[in-house]
C-alpha positions in Angstrom: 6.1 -58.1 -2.7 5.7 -54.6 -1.2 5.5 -54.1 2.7 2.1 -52.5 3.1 1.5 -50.6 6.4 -2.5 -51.4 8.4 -3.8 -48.9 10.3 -7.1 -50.1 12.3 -8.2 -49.9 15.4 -11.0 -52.9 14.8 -8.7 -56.1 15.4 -11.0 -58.2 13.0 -11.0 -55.9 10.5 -7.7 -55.6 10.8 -6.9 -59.4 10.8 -9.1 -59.4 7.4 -7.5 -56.9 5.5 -3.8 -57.8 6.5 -4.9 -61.4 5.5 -5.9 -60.2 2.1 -3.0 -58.3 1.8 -1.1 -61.7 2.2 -2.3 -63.6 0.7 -1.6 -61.5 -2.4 2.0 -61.8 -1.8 2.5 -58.4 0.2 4.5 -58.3 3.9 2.3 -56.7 6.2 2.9 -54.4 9.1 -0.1 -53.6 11.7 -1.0 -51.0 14.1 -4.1 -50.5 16.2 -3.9 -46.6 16.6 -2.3 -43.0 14.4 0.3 -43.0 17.2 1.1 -46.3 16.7 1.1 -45.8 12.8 3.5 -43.1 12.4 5.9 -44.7 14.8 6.0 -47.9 12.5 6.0 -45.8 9.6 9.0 -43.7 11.1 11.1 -47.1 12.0 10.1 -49.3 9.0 10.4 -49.2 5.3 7.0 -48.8 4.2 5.5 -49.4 0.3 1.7 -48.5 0.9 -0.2 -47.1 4.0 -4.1 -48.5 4.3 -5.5 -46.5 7.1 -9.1 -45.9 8.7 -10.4 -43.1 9.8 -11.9 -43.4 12.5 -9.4 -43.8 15.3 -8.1 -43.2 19.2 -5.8 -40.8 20.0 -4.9 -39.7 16.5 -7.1 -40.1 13.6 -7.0 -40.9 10.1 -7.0 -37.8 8.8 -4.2 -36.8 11.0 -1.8 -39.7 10.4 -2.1 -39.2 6.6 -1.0 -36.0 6.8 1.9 -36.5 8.8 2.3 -39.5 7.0 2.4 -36.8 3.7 5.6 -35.3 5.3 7.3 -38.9 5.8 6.8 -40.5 2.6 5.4 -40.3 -0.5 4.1 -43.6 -0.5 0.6 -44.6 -1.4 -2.0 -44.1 0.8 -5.8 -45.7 1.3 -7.9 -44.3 3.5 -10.9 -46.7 5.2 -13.7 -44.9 6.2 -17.7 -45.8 7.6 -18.7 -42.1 6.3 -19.4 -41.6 2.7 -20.2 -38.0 2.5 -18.6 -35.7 -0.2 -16.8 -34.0 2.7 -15.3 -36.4 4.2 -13.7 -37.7 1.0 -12.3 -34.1 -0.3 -10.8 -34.1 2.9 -9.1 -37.0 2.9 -8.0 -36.2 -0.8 -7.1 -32.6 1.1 -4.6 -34.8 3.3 -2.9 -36.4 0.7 -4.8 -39.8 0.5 -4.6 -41.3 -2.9 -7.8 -43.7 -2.7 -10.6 -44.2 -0.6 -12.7 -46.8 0.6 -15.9 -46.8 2.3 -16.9 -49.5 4.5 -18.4 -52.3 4.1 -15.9 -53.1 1.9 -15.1 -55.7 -0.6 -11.9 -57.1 0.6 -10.8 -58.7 -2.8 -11.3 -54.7 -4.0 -9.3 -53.0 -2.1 -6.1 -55.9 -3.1 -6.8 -54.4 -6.5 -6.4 -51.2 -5.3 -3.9 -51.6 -3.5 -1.4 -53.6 -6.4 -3.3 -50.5 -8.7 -1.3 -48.1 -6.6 1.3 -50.0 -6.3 1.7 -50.8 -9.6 2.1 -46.7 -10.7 4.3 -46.0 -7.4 6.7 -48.4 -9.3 6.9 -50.2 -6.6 9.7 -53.9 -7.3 8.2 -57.1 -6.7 11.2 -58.9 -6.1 11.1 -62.7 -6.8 12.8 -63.8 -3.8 13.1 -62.2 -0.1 16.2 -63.0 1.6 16.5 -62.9 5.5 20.2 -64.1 6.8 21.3 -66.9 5.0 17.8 -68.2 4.0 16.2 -67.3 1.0 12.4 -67.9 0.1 11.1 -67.5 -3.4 7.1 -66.9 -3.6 6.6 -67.8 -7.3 8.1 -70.7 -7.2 7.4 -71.7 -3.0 11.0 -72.9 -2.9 13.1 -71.8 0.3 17.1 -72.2 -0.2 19.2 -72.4 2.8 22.9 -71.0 1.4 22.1 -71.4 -2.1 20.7 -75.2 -1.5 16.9 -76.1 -1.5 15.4 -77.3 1.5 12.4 -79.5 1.6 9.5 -78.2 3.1 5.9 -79.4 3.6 3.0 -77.2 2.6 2.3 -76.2 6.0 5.9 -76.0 6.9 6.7 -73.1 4.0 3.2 -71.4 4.9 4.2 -70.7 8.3 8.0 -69.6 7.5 6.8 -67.9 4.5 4.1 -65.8 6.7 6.8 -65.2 9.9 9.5 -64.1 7.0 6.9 -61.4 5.9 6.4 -60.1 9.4 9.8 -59.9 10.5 9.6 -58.7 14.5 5.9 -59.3 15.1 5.2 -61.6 17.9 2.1 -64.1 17.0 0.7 -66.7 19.7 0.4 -70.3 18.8 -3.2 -69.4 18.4 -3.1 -66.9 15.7 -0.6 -68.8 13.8 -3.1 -71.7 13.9 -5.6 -69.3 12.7 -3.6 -67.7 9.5 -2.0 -71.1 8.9 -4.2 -74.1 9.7 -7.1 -72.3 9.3 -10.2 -71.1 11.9 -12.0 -74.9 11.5 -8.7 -76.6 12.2 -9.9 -78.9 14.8 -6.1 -80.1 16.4 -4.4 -78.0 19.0 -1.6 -75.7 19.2 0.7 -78.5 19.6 0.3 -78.6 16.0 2.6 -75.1 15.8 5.0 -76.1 18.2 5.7 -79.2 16.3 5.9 -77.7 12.9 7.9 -74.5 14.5 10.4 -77.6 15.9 10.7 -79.1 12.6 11.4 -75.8 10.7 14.5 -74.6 13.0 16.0 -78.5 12.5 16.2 -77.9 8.6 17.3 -74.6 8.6 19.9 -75.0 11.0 22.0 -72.6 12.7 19.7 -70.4 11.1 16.5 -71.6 12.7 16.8 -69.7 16.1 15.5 -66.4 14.0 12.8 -68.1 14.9 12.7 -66.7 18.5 10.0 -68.7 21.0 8.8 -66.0 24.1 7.3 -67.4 27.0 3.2 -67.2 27.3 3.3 -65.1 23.9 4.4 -67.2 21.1 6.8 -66.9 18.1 8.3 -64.3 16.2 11.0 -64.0 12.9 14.0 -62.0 14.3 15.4 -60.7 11.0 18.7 -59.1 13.2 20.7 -61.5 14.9 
């Protein structure tokens, strides 16, 4: 699993691309602007940067190459243009591959585990946050060392706040990534599954942190 960094300004775009990036068993961190990006970048440890180019307040172009000076990670740049010029700049910046949209998002997973793959970046086979520890291959989660029993839904949802340590999510988007966009129940549905997941974890079910009017988040510091 690698933590892959999503620059776009287009929230459903963005939503698409860090759901592919998911679901192919990569953590993913988002950010809606270049500002936003390098700050991220600056605070977080970061395997792969997938960044459009069209942008407010800082564009793609920009962020790469200050991304350049930050990291040597890989780096995807999304972009509407096609031209020649536009891609030997990019190159110019220090992007590694490029993407032109619209986009097959199954492609650019390739891409992305392609780079990936020669970065060398480890896939480690389990993640461990506190005391808990979730294994993707195998969708087991142990709680000090012992396995705890999890429905489907129940390890989809701490397996996806896990991978986005931090990030705040409303009941609505987790019903979204989780349950699915033609889900017909109600956010209930989160709140009882949330409920259920701190009881068998235990002491260490309050990193899962509620905030008033917003939703849920994974607090990976305690």
């Amino acid at each position: 699993m690698a933590n892959i960094l999503v620059v776009e300004d287009e929230k459903a775009m963005q939503d698409i691309i860090a759901e592919y990036m998911r679901r192919g068993g990569h953590a993913c961190l988002t950010a809606d602007d270049g500002i936003d990006a390098l700050l991220l970048l600056k605070n977080n440890p970061v395997d792969l940067m997938i960044l459009d180019v069209r942008m407010p307040h800082l564009d793609g172009f920009a962020v790469c190459k200050a991304a350049r000076g930050m990291s040597d990670m890989p780096i995807v740049l999304l972009t509407a243009k096609s031209g020649e010029d536009d891609k030997l700049t990019g190159y110019d910046c220090g992007a590694d591959d490029y993407m032109t949209k619209p986009f097959s998002p199954k492609v650019l997973l390739a891409k992305v585990n392609a780079l990936l793959r020669r970065s060398g970046t480890p896939a480690p086979e389990t993640v461990c946050i506190g005391r808990i520890a979730l294994q993707p291959s195998a969708r087991k989660v142990c709680l000090d060392g012992q396995a705890v029993a999890l429905t489907h839904k129940e390890y989809e949802l701490l397996a996806f706040l896990m991978a986005n340590p931090g990030q705040v999510f409303s009941r609505e988007q987790l019903l979204n990534r989780i349950w699915g966009y033609d889900f017909e129940g109600t956010t209930r549905t989160v709140d009882t599954h949330i409920k259920t997941l701190r009881r068998k974890l235990g002491d260490e079910g309050r990193r899962i942190v509620t905030l008033i009017r917003s939703g849920y988040k994974f607090e990976a510091a305690l």
